[in-house]
C-alpha positions as CSV (number, residue, x, y, z in Angstrom):
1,X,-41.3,32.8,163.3
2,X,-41.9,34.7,166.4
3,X,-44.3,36.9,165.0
4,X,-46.7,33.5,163.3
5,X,-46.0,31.4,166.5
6,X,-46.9,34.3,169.3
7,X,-49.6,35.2,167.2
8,X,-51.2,32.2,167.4
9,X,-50.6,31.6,171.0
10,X,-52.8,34.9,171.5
11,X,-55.4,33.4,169.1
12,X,-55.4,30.1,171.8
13,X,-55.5,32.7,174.8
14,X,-58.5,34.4,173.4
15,X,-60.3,31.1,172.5
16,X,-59.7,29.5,176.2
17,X,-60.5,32.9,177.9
18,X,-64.2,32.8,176.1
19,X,-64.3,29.2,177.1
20,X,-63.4,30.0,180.6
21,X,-66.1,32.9,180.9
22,X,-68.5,30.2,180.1
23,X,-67.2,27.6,182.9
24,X,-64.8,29.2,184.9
25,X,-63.2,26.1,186.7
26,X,-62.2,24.1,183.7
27,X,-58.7,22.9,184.6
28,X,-58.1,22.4,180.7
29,X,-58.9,25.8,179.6
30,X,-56.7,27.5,182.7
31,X,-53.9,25.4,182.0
32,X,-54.0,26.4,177.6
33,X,-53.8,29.9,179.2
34,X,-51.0,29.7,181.4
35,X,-49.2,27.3,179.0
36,X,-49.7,29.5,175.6
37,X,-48.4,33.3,178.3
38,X,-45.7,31.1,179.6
39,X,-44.4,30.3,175.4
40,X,-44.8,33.8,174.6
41,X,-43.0,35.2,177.8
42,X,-39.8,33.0,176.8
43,X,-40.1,34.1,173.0
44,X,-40.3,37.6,173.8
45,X,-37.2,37.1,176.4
46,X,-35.5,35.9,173.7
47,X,-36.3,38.8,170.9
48,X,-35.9,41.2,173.9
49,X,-39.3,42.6,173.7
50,X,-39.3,43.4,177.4
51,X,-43.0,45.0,177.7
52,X,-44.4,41.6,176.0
53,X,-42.2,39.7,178.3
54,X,-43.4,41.1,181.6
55,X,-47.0,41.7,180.3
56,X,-47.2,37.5,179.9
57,X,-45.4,37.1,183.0
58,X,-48.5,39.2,185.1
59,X,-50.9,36.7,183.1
60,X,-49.6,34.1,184.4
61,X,-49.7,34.8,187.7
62,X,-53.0,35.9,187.5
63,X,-53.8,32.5,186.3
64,X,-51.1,30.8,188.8
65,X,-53.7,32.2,191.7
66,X,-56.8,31.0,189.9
67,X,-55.5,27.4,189.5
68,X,-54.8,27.4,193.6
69,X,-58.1,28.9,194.2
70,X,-56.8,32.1,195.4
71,X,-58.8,34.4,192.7
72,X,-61.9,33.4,190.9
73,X,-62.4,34.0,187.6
74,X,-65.3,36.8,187.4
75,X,-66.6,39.2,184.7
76,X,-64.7,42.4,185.1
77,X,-60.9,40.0,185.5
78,X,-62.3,38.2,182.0
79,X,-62.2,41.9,180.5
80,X,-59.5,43.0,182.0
81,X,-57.5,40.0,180.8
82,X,-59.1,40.2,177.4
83,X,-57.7,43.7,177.3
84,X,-54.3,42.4,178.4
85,X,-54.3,39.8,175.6
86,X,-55.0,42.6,173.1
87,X,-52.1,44.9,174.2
88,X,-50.1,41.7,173.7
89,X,-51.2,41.0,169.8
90,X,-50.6,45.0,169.1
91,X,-47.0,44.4,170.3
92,X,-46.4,40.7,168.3
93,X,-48.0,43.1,165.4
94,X,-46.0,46.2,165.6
95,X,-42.4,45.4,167.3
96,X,-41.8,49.3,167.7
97,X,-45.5,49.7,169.9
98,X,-45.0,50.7,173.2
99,X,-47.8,50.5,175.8
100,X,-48.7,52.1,179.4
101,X,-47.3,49.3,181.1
102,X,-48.2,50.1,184.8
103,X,-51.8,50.8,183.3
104,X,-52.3,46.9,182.6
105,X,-50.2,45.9,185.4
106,X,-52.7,48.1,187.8
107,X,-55.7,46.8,185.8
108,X,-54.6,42.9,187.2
109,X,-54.2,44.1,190.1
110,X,-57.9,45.7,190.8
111,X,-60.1,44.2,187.7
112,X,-63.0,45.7,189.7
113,X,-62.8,49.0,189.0
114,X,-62.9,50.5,186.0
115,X,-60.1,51.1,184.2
116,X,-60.0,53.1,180.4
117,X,-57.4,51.6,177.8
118,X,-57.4,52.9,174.1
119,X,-57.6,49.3,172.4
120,X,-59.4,50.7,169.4
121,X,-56.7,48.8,167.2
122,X,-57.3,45.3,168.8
123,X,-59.9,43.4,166.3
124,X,-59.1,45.3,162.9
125,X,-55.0,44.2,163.3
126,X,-55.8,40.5,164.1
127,X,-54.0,38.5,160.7
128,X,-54.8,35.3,159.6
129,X,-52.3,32.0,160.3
130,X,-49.9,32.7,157.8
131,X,-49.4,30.4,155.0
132,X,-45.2,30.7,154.4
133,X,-45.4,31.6,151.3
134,X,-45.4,35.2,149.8
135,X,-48.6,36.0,148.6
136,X,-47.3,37.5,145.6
137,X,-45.4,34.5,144.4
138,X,-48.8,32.6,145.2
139,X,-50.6,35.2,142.8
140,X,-47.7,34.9,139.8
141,X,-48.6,31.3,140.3
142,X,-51.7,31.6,139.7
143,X,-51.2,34.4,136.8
144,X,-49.0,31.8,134.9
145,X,-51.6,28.9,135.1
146,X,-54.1,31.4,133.9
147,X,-51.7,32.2,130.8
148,X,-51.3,28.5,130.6
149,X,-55.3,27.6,130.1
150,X,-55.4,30.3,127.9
151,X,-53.0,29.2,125.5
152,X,-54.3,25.2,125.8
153,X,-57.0,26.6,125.0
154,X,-55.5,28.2,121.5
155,X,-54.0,24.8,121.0
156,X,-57.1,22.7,120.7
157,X,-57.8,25.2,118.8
158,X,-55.8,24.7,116.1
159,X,-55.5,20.7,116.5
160,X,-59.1,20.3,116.2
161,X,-58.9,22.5,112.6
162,X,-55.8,19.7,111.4
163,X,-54.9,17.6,113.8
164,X,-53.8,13.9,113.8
165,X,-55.2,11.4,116.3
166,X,-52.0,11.4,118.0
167,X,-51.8,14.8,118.7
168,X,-55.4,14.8,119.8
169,X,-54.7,12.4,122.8
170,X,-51.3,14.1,123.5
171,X,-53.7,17.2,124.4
172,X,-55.8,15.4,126.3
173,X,-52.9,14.5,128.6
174,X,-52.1,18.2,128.5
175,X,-55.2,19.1,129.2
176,X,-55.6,17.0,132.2
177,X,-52.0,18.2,133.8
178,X,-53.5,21.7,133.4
179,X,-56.3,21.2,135.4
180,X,-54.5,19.4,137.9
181,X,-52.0,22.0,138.0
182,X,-54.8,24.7,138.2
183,X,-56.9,22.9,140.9
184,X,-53.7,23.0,143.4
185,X,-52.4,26.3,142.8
186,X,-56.1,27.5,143.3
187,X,-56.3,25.2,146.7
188,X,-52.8,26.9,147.9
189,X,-54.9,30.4,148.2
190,X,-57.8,28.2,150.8
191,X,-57.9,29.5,154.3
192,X,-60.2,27.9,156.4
193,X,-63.3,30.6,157.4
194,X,-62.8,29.1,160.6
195,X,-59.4,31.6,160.6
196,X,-62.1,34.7,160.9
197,X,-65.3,33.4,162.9
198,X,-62.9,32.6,165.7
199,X,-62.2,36.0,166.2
200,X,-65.9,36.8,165.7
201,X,-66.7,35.3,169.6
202,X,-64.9,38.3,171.0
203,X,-66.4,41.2,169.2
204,X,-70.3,39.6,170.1
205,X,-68.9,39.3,173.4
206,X,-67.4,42.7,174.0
207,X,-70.0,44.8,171.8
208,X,-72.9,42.9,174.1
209,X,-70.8,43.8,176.9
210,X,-70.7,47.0,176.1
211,X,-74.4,47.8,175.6
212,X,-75.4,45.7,178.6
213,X,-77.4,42.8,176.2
214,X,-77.0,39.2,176.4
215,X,-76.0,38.0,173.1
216,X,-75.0,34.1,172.2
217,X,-73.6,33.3,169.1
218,X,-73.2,30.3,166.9
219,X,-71.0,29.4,164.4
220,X,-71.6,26.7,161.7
221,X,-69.4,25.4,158.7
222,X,-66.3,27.0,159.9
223,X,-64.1,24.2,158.6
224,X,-65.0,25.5,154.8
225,X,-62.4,27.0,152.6
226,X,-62.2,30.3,151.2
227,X,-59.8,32.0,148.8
228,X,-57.6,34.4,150.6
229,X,-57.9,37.3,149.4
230,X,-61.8,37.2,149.0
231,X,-61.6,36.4,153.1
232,X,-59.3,39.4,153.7
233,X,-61.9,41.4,151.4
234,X,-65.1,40.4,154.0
235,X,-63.7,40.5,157.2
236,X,-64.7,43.7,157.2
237,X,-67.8,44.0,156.2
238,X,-69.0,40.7,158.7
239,X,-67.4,42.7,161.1
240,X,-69.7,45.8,160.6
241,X,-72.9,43.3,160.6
242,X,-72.6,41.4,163.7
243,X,-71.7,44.8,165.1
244,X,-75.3,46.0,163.5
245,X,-76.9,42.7,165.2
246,X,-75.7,43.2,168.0
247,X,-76.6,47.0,168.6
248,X,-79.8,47.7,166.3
249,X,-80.9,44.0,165.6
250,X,-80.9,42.5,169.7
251,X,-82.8,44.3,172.3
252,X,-82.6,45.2,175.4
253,X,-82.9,42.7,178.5
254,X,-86.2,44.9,179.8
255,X,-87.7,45.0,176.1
256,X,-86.9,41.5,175.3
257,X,-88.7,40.2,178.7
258,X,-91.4,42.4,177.9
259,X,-91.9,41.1,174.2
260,X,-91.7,37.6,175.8
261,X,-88.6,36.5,174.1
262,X,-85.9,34.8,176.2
263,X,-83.4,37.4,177.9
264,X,-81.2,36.2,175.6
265,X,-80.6,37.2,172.3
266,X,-78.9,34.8,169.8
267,X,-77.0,35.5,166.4
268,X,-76.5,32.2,163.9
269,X,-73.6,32.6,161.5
270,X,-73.5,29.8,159.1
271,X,-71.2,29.0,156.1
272,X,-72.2,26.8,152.7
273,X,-72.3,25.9,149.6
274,X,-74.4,27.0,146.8
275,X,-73.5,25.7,143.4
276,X,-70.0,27.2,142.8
277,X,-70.8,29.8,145.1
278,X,-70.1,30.0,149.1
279,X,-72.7,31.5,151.1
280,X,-72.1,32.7,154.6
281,X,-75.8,33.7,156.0
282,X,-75.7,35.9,159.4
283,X,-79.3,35.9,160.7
284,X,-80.2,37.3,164.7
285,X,-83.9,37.1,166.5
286,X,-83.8,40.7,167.4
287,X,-86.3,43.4,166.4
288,X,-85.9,43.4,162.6
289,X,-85.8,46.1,160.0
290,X,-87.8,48.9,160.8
291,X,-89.1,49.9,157.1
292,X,-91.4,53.1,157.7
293,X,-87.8,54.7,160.0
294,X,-85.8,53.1,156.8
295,X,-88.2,55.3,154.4
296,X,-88.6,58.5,156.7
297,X,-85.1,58.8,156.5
298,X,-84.7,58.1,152.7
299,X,-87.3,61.2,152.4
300,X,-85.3,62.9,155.1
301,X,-82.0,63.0,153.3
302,X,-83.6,63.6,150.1
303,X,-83.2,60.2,148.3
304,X,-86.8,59.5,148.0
305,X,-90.0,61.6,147.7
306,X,-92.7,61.2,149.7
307,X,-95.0,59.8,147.1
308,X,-92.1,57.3,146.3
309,X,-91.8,56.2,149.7
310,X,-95.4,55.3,149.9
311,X,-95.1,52.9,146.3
312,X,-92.3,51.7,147.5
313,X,-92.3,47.6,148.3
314,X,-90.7,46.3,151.1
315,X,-87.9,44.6,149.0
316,X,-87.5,48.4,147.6
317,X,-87.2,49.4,150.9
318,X,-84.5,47.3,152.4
319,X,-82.5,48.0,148.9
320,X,-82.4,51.3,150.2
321,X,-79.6,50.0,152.6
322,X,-77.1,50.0,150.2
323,X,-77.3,53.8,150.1
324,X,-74.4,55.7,151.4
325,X,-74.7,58.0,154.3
326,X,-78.0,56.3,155.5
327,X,-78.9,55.0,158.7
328,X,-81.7,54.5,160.9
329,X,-79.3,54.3,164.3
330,X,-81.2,56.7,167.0
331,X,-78.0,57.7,167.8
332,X,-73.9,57.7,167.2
333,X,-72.4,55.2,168.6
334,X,-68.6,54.2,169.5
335,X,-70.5,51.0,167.6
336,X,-72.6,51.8,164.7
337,X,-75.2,54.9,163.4
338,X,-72.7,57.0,161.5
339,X,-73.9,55.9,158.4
340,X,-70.9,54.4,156.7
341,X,-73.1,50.9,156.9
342,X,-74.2,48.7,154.6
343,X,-73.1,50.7,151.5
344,X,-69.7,49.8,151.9
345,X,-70.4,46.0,152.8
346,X,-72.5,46.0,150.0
347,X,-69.8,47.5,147.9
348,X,-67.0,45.4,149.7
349,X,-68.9,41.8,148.7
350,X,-69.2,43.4,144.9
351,X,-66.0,43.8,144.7
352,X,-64.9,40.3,145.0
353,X,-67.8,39.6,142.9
354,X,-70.3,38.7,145.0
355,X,-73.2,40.1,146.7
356,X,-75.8,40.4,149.5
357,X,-79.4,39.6,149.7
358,X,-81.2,41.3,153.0
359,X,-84.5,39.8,154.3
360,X,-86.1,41.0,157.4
361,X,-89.6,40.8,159.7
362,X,-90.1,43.1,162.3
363,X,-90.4,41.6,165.2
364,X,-88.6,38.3,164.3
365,X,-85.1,39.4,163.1
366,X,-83.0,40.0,160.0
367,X,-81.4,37.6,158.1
368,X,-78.2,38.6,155.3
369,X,-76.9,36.0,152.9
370,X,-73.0,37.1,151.7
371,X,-73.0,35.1,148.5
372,X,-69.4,34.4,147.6
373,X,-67.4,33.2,144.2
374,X,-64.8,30.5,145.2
375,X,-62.2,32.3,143.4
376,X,-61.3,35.8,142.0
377,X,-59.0,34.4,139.0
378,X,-60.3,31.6,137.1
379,X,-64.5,31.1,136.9
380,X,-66.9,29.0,135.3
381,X,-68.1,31.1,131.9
382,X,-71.1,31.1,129.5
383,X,-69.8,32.6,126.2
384,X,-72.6,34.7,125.1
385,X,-73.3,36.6,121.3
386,X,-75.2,40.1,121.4
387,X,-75.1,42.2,118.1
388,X,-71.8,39.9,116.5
389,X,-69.7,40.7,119.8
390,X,-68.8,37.7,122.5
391,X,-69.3,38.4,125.7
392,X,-69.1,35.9,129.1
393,X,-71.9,35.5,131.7
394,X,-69.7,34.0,134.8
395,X,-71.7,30.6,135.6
396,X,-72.4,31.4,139.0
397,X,-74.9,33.7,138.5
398,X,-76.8,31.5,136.2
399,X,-80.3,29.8,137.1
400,X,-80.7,27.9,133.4
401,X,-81.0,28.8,129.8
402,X,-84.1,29.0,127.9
403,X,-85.4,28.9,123.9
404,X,-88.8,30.7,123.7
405,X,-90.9,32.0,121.2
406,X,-91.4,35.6,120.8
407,X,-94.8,35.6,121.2
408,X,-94.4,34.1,124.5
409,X,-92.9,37.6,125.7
410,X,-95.7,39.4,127.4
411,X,-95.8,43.3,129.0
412,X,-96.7,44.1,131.9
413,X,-96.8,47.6,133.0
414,X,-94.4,47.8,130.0
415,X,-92.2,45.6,131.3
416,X,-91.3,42.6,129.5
417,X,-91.8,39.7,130.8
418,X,-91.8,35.8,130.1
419,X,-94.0,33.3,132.3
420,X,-91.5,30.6,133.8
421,X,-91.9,27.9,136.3
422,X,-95.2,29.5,137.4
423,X,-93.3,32.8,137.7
424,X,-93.5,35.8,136.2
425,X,-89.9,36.5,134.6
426,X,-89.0,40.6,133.6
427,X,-86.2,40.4,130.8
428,X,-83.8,42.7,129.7
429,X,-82.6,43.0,126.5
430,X,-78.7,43.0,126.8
431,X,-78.1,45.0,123.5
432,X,-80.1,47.9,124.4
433,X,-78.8,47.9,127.5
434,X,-75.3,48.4,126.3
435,X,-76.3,50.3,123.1
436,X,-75.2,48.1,121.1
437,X,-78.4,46.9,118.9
438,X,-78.0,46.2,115.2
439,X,-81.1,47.8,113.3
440,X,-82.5,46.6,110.0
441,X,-81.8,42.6,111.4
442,X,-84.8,40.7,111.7
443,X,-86.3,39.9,114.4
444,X,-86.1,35.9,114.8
445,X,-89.0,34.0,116.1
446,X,-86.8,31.7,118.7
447,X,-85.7,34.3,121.9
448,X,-82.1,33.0,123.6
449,X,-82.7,34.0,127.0
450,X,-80.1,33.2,130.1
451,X,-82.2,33.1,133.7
452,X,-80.3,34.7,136.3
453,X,-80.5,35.5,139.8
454,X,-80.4,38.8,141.4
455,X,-81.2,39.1,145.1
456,X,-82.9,36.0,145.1
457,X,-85.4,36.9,141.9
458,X,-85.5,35.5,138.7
459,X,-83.9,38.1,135.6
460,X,-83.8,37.2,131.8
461,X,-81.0,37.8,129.7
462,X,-81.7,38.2,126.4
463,X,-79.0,36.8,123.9
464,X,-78.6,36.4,120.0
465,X,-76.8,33.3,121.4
466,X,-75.1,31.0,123.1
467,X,-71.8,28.9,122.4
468,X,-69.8,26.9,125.1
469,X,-69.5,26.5,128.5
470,X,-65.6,27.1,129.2
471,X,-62.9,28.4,131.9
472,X,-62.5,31.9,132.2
473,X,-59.3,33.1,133.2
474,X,-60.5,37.0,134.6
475,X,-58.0,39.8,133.4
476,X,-59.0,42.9,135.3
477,X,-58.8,46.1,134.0
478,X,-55.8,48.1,135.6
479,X,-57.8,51.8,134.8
480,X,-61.2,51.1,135.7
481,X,-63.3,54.2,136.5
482,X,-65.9,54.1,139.8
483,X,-68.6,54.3,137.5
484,X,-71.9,51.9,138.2
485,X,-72.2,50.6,134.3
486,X,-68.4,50.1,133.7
487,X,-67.2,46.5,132.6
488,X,-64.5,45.7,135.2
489,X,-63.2,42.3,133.9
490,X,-62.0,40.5,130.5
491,X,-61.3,37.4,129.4
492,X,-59.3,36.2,126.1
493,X,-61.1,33.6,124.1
494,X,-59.0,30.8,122.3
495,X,-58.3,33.0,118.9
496,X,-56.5,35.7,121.1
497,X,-59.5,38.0,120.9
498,X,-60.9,39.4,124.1
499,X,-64.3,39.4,125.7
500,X,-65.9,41.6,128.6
501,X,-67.2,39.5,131.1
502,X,-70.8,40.8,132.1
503,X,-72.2,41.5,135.6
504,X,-76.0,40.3,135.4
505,X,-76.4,42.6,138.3
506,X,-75.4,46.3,136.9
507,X,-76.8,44.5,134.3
508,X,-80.2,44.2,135.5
């Protein structure tokens, strides 16, 4: 209890503190401050936790002066104090942590100068409200309903082969109960996104601080729900990019002024839905993607030839971020520019089966798109036939389906490709793909073909077939390899056989 409760008395200190920055004489704000190191002082008392206690103690006298108007609230105290309120969350976090106390005592005491603190620990050990439940019986909840749609599924089954009318409606009922049943264990996993962009005000803050820009950000769609463990899986990586906005993406003051853009910079983070997707879209008005740097550095590390690197398109190009070890940072920062960038957020998002479309203008800014599946244990499926095998394409990666004749299909540049919509779709045959093409089998005249969407392009899929729309409970595979073309995710169909769930991506 003391650990939740402190924990989110921090969370208020570090919330009012921004506030305060922003209007330094709001009663309201100095008061949540005193208020929420006064709670924690008598906790810790009580636990023992002397350091905490006296830490909390200097905090509020620091704010006891500010409410008589003995001290002001400036810059270099709001650091100093944000500093103090990470020391604190490292102790509610780690009850054997022991800190320099005289350090942060002599830091409240002259804010002006500069002081040097090793805080490196203070975003990255931040944990979300905790829901008083063990995860792990929320997970074998969630398991069991799985195993429970799964065998309803076997049941209608079998009624629908010999079943009376009486049974028929009984299953209905079932049916019903499961869903209900599914739809709250799923909503017990929900943690508002609002638990992570909170925290996200202090790292703009201190990382502009830092590199001597002006930064605002704001946040949209916080109040949207996420399930846990995908939110634990892309703190991370939205960590690493507003980092990357605020150090490549912003200018500086001087260059800003001097490309007539307000002083200024601003960063928009925005959560929504798409479908049965989230998408959280992080976009900044700094100096964009420099291409040509993102190319001579491609050619540079050997990734590339220079005759490639010419050809290449711009959309190309910016898919070269996903490459490990490559970065277009000037320089090594405390911050960024050591190369272990977008690969792993890229990597990160795909493994809670999601990913990232990058679009950028030079000059204007970058904007990223995190597109996110609601849950990692039950999905939306199309059940799919390619060369007598069933396989599921997970519904969220779907545009629409489409019947065409063959002749329709057209190559270009020896690519196939169908005209759609006024576009101009490539397909990929899904059995060749996966070696699995049946030879002497006629080729029909209809062409099954599933639309998906990759990166914000169109992609056809093409099929033998298609069934049914249907649930799909994911099993994951407990020994799968790193390899790029590996199926990491199953599914068992009604009759107890299983299918592999495809990615339309590593498809593609």
């Amino acid at each position: 209890m003391y650990h939740s409760e402190a924990l989110e008395h921090v969370d208020i200190m570090n919330q009012a503190l921004l506030k305060l920055e922003e209007n330094p004489d709001d009663k309201e704000h100095i008061d949540l401050i005193f208020r929420s190191a006064h709670t924690i002082k008598g906790m810790a008392a009580t636990m023992g936790y002397e350091q905490t206690k006296e830490l909390c103690k200097n905090i509020e006298n620091v704010f006891e002066k500010i409410r008589k108007k003995q001290l002001k609230l400036n810059s270099n105290l709001a650091s100093v104090l944000f500093k103090c309120i990470d020391g604190l969350q490292q102790m509610i976090n780690d009850e054997n942590k022991k800190i320099d106390l005289s350090s942060y005592l002599l830091m409240l005491e002259h804010p002006e100068e500069h002081h040097s603190i090793d805080n490196t620990e203070s975003m990255s050990t931040a944990q979300l409200p905790t829901i008083r439940v063990k995860m792990s019986d929320l997970d074998s909840l969630v398991n069991l309903v799985g195993e429970l749609i799964i065998s309803k599924m076997k049941l209608e089954n079998a009624i629908k082969e010999e079943g009376s009318v009486k049974s028929k409606t009984s299953l209905l009922d079932l049916g019903r109960l499961v869903t209900d049943l599914q739809y709250q264990s799923l909503k017990l996993r929900l943690v508002p996104i609002d638990t992570i962009f909170r925290r996200f005000e202090r790292v703009v803050r201190d990382t502009s601080n830092q590199l001597g820009k002006k930064v605002q950000l704001q946040m949209e769609g916080a109040k949207i729900e996420l399930d846990r463990t995908i939110l634990d899986a892309i703190t991370d990586p939205l960590l690493h990019i507003l980092r990357n906005c605020v150090d490549h993406g912003i200018e500086s003051i001087s260059e800003r002024k001097s490309l007539g853009k307000p002083e200024s910079g601003y960063i928009r983070l925005t959560s929504y839905h798409v479908g049965e997707q989230i998408a959280i879209k992080i976009e900044d008005d700094g100096k964009g993607i420099d291409l040509d740097r993102l190319k001579a550095k491609a050619v540079e590390n050997g990734i590339l030839t220079q005759e490639e690197a010419n050809e290449i398109s711009d959309d190309k190009a910016i898919d070269l971020l996903g490459t490990p070890g490559l970065s277009t940072a000037k320089s090594i920062t405390d911050i960024s520019g050591r190369g272990v960038g977008m690969d792993v957020v890229i990597n990160r998002v795909k493994d809670v089966g999601g990913h990232v479309q990058i679009t950028s203008k030079k000059g204007m800014g970058t904007t990223m798109i995190l597109l996110l599946p609601l849950s990692v244990s039950i999905i939306g499926g199309l059940l799919v036939n390619v060369s007598n095998e069933k396989f599921v394409v997970p519904l969220s990666s779907i545009t629409t389906t489409v019947k065409i004749n063959k002749n329709e299909i057209k190559s270009v540049h020896g690519v196939e490709v169908i005209e759609y919509q006024d576009k101009i779709v490539p397909i990929v045959r899904v059995s060749d793909i996966l070696e699995i093409k049946q030879n002497n089998v006629a080729i029909p005249n209809e062409v099954t073909i599933v639309i998906v969407d990759k990166g914000g392009k169109p992609y056809g899929l093409v099929v033998d077939s298609f069934e049914r729309k249907q649930e799909i409970v994911i099993k994951k595979f407990s020994n799968t390899s790193d390899s790029e073309n590996s199926f990491t995710n199953a599914t068992i169909l009604p009759d107890g056989k299983v299918a592999l769930i495809l990615d339309p991506g590593m498809i593609i």
